[in-house]
Backbone as a printed PyTorch tensor [residue, N CA C, xyz], in Angstrom:
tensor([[[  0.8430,  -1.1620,   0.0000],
         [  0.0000,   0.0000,   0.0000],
         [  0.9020,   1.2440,   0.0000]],

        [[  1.1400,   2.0350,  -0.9080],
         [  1.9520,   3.2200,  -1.1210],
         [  1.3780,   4.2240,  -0.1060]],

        [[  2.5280,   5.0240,   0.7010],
         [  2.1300,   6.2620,   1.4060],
         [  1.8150,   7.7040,   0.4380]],

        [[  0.7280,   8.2450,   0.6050],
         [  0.5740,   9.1070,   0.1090],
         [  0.8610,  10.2390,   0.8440]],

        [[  1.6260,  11.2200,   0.4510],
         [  2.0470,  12.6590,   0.8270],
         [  1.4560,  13.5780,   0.5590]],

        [[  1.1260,  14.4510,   1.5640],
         [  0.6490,  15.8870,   1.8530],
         [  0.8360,  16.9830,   1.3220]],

        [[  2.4760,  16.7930,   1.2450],
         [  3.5850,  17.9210,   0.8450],
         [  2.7200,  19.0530,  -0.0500]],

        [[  2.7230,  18.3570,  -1.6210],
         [  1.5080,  19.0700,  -2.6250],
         [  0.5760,  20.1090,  -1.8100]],

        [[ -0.7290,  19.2470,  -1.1440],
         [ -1.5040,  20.2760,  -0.6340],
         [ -1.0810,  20.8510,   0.8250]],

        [[ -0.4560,  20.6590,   1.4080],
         [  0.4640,  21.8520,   2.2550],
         [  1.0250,  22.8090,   1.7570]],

        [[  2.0810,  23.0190,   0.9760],
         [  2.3850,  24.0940,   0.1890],
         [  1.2190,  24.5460,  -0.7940]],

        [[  0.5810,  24.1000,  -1.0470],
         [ -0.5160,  24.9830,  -2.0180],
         [ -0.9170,  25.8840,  -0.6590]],

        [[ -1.3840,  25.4320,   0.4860],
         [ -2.2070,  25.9510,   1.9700],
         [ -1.0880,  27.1280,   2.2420]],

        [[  0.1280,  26.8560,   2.0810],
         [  0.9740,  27.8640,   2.3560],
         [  1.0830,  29.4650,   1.2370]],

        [[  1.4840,  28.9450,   0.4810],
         [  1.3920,  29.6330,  -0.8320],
         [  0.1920,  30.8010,   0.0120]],

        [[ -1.3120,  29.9830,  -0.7040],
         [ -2.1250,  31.0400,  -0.8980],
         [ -2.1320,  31.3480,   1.2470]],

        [[ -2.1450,  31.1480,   2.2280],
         [ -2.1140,  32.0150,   2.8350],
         [ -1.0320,  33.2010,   3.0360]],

        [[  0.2260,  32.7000,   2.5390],
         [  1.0280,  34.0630,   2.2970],
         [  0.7560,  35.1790,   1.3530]],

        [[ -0.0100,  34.5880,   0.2720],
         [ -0.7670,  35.5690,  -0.9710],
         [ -1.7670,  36.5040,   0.0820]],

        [[ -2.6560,  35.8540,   0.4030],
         [ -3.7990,  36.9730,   1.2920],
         [ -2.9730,  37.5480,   2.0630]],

        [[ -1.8690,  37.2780,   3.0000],
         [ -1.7210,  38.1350,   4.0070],
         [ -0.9400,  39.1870,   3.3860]],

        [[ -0.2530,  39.1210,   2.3840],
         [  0.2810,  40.3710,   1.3300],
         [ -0.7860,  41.4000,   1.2660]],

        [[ -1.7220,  40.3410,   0.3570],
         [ -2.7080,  41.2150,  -0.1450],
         [ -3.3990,  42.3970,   0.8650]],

        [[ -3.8600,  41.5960,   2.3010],
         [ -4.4360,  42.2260,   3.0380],
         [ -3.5180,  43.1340,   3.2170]],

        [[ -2.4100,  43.3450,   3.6380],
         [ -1.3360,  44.0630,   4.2910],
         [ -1.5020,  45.4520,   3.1510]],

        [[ -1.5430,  44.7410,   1.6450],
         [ -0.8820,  46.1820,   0.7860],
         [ -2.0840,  46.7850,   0.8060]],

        [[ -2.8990,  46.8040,   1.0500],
         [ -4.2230,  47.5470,   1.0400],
         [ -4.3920,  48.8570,   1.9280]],

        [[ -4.6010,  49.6870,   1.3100],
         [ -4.3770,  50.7740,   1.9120],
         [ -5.5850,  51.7620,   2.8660]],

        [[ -5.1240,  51.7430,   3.9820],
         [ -6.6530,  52.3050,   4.4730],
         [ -6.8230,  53.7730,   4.3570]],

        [[ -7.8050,  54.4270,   4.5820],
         [ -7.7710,  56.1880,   4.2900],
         [ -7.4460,  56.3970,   5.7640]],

        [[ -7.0880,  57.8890,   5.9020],
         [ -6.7940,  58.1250,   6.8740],
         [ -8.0590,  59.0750,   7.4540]],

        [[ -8.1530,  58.9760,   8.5340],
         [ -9.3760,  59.4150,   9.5840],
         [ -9.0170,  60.7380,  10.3100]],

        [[-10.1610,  61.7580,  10.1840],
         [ -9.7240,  62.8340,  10.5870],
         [-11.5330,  63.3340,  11.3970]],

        [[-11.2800,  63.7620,  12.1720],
         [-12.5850,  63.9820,  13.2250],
         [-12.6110,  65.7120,  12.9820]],

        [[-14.0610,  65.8390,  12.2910],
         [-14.2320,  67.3840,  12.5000],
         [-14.8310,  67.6590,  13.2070]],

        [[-14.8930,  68.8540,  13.9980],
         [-16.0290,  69.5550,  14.7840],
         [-15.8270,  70.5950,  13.8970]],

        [[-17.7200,  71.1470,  14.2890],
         [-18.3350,  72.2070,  13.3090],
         [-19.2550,  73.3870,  13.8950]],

        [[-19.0390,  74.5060,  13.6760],
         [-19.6670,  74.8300,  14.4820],
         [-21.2790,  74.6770,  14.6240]],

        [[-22.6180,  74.7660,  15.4840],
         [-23.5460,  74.7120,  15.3430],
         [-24.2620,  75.4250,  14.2240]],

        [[-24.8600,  74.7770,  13.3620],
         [-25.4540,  75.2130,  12.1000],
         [-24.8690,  75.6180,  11.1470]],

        [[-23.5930,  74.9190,  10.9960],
         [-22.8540,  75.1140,   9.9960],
         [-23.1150,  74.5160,   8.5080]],

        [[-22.7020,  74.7930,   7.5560],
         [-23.3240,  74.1040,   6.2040],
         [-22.4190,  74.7890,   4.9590]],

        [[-21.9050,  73.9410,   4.2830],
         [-21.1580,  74.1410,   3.1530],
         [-20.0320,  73.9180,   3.0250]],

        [[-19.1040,  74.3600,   1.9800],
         [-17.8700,  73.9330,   2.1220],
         [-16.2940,  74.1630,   2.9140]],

        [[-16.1580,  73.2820,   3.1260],
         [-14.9300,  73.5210,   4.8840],
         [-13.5160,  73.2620,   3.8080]],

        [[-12.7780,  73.7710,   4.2800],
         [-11.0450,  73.5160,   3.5270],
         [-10.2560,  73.3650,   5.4700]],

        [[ -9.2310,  72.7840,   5.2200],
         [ -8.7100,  72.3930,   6.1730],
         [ -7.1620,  72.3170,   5.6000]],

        [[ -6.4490,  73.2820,   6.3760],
         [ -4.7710,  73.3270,   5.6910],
         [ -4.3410,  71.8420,   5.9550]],

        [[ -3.5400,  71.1160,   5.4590],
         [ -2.7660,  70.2800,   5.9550],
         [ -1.3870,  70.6000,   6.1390]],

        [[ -0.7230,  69.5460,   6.7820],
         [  0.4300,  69.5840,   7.7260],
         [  1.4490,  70.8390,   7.5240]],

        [[ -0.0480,  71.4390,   9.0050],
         [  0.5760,  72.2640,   9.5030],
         [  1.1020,  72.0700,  11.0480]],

        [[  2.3590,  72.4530,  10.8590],
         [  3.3690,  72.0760,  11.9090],
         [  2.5220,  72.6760,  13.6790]],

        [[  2.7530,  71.3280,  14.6930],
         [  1.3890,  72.3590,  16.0840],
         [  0.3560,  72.0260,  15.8020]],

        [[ -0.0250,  71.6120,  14.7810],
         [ -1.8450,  71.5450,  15.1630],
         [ -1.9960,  69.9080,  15.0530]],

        [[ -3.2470,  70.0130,  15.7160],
         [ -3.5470,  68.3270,  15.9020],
         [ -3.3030,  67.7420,  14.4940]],

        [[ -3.0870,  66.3570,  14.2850],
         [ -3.0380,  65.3690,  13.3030],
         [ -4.4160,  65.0630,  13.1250]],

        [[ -5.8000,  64.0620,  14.6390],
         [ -6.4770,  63.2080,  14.6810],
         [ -7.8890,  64.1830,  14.3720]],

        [[ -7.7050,  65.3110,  15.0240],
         [ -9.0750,  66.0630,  15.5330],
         [ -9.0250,  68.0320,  14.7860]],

        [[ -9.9180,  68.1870,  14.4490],
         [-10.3280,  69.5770,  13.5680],
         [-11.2040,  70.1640,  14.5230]],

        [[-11.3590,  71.3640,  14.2110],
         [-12.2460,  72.2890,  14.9950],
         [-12.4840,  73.5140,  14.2260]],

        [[-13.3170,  73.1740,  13.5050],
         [-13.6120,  74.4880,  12.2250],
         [-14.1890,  75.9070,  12.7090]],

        [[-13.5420,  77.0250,  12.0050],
         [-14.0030,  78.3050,  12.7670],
         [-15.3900,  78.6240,  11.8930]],

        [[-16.2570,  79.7320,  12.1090],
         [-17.1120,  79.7330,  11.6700],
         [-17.2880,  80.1920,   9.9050]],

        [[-15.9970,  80.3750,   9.5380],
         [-15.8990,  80.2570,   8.1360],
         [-15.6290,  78.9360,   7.2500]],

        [[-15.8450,  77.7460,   7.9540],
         [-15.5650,  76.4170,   7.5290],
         [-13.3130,  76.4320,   7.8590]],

        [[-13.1580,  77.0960,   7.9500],
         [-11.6040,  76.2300,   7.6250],
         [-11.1520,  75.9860,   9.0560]],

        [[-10.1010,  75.5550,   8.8180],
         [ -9.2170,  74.6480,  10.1380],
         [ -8.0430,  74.0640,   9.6640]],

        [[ -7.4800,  73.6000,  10.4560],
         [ -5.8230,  73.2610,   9.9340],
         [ -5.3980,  71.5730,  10.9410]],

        [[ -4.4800,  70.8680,  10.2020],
         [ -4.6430,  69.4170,  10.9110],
         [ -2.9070,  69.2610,  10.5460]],

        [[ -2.4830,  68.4620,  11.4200],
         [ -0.7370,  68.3880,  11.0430],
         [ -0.6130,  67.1140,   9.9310]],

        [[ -1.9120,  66.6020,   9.6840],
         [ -1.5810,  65.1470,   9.3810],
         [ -1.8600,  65.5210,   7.8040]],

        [[ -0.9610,  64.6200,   7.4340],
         [ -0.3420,  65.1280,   5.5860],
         [ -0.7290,  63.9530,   4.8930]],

        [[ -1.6690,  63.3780,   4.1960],
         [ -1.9970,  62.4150,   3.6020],
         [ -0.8010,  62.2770,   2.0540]],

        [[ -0.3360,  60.8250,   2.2870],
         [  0.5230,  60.7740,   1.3590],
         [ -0.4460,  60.6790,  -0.2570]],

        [[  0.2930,  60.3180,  -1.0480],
         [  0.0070,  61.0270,  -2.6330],
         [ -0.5560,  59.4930,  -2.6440]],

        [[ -0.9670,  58.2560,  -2.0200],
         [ -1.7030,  57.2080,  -2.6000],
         [ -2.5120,  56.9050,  -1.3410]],

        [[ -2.9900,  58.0350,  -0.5890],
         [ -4.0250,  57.9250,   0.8200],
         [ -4.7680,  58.9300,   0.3620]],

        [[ -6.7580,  58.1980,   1.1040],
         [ -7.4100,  59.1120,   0.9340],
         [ -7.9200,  59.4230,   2.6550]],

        [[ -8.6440,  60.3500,   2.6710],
         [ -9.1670,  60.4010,   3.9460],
         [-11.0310,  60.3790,   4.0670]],

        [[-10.9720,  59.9750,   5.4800],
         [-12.3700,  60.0470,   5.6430],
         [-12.3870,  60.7170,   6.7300]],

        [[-14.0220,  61.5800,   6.6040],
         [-14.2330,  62.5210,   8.1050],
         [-15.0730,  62.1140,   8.4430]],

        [[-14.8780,  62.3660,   9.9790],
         [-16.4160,  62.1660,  11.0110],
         [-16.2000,  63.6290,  11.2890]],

        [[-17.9470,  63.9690,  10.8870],
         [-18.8100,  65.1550,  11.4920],
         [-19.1620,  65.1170,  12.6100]],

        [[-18.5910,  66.2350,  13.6910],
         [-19.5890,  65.9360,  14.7490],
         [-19.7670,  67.4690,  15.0660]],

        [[-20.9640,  67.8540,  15.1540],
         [-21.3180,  68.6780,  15.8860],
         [-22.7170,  68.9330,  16.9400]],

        [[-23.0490,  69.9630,  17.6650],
         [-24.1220,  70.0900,  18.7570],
         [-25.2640,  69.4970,  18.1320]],

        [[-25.8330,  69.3480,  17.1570],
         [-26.8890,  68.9400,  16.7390],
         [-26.7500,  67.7080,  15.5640]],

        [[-25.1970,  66.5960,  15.2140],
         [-25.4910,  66.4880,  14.4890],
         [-24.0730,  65.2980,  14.4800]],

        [[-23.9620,  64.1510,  13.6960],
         [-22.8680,  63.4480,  13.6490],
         [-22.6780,  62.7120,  12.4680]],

        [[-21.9280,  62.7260,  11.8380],
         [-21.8880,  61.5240,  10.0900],
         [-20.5300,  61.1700,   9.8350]],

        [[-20.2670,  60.7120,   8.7990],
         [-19.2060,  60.1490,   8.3610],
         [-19.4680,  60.9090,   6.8420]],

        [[-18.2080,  61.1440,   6.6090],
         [-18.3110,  61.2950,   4.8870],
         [-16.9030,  60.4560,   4.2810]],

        [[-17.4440,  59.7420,   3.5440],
         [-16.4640,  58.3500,   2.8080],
         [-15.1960,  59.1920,   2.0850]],

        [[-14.5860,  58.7410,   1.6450],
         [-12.6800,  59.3220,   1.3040],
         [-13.2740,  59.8910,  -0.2010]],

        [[-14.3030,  59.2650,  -0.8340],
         [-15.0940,  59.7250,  -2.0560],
         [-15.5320,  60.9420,  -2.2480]],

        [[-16.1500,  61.4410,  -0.7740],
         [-16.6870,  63.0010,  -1.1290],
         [-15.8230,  63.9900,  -0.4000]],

        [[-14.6070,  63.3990,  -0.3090],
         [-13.3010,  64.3320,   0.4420],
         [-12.1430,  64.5410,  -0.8050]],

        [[-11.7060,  65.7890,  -0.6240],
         [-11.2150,  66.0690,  -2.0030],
         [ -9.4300,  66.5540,  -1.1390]],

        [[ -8.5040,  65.9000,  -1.4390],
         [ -7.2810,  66.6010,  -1.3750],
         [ -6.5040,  67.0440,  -2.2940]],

        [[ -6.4810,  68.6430,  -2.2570],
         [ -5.6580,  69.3090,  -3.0360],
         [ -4.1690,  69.2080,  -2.9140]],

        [[ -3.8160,  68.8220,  -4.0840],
         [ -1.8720,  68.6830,  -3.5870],
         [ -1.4190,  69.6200,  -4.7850]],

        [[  0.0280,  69.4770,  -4.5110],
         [  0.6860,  70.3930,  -5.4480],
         [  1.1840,  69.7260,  -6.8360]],

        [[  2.3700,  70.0720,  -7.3360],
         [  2.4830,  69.3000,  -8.5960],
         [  3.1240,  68.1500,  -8.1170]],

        [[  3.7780,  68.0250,  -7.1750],
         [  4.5170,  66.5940,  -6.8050],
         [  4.3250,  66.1360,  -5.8390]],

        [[  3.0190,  66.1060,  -5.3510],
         [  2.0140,  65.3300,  -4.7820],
         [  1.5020,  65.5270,  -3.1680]],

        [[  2.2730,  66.7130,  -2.7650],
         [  2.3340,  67.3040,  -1.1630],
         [  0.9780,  67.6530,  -1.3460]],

        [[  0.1560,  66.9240,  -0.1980],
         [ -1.3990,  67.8440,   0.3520],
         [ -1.1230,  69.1720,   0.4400]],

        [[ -1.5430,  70.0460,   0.2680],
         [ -2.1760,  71.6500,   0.6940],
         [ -3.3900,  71.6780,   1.4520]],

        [[ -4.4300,  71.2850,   1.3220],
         [ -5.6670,  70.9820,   1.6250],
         [ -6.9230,  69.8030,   1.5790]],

        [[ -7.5450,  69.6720,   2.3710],
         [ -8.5940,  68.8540,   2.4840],
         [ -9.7050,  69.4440,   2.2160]],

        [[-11.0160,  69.4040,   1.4510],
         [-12.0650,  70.1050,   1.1440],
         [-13.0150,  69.1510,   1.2860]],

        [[-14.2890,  69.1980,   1.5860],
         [-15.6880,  68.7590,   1.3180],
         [-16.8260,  69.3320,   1.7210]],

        [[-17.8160,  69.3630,   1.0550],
         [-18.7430,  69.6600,   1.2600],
         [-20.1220,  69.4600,   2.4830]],

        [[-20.0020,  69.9820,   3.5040],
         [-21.2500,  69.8010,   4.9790],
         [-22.4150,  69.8960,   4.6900]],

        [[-23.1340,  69.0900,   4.9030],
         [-24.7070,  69.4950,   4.8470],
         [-25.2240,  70.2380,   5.8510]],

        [[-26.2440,  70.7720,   5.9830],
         [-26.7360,  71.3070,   7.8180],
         [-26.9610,  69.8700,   8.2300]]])
């Protein structure tokens, strides 16, 4: 009765779990930035980026929409915001967040549009 070996489907088991854990790994997540707004605020907010001193995680928009964040989204990251203000809390997806960069790929700004 011949022994039959594993070897084959062990390394196939190996293989593809080293494939996913690449995969998962190169996947890139957006980066998360928390606004506060002021009460009854509505329209479009710009937010300097990395500016040197100011928070990275958390925004605090003046009543003209802008604000400034230290955190510099690289040239293949998008970001997503959480809204929060006195009357009001959301998420807006990395889709309706717009970063302005320069010609060689440095953020300047974060923009999107608030609803009331």
């Amino acid at each position: 009765m011949p022994i039959r070996s594993n070897l084959p489907y062990l390394s196939l088991a190996f293989v593809a779990m080293v494939f996913l854990m690449l995969s998962c790994g190169a996947s890139l997540h957006p980066d998360r930035l928390v606004v506060h707004v002021p009460s009854h605020f509505s329209g479009s907010m710009r937010i300097s980026t990395c500016v040197a001193g100011a928070p990275a995680g958390e925004v605090t928009l003046d009543e003209r929409g802008l604000g400034q964040t230290s955190l510099c989204p690289a040239v293949n990251h998008s970001v997503e915001i959480e809204v929060i203000g006195s009357d009001r809390r959301y998420k807006l997806s990395s889709s309706e967040v717009q970063i302005l960069r320069t010609g060689d790929g440095i953020a300047i700004s974060i923009e999107a549009h608030l609803q009331q």
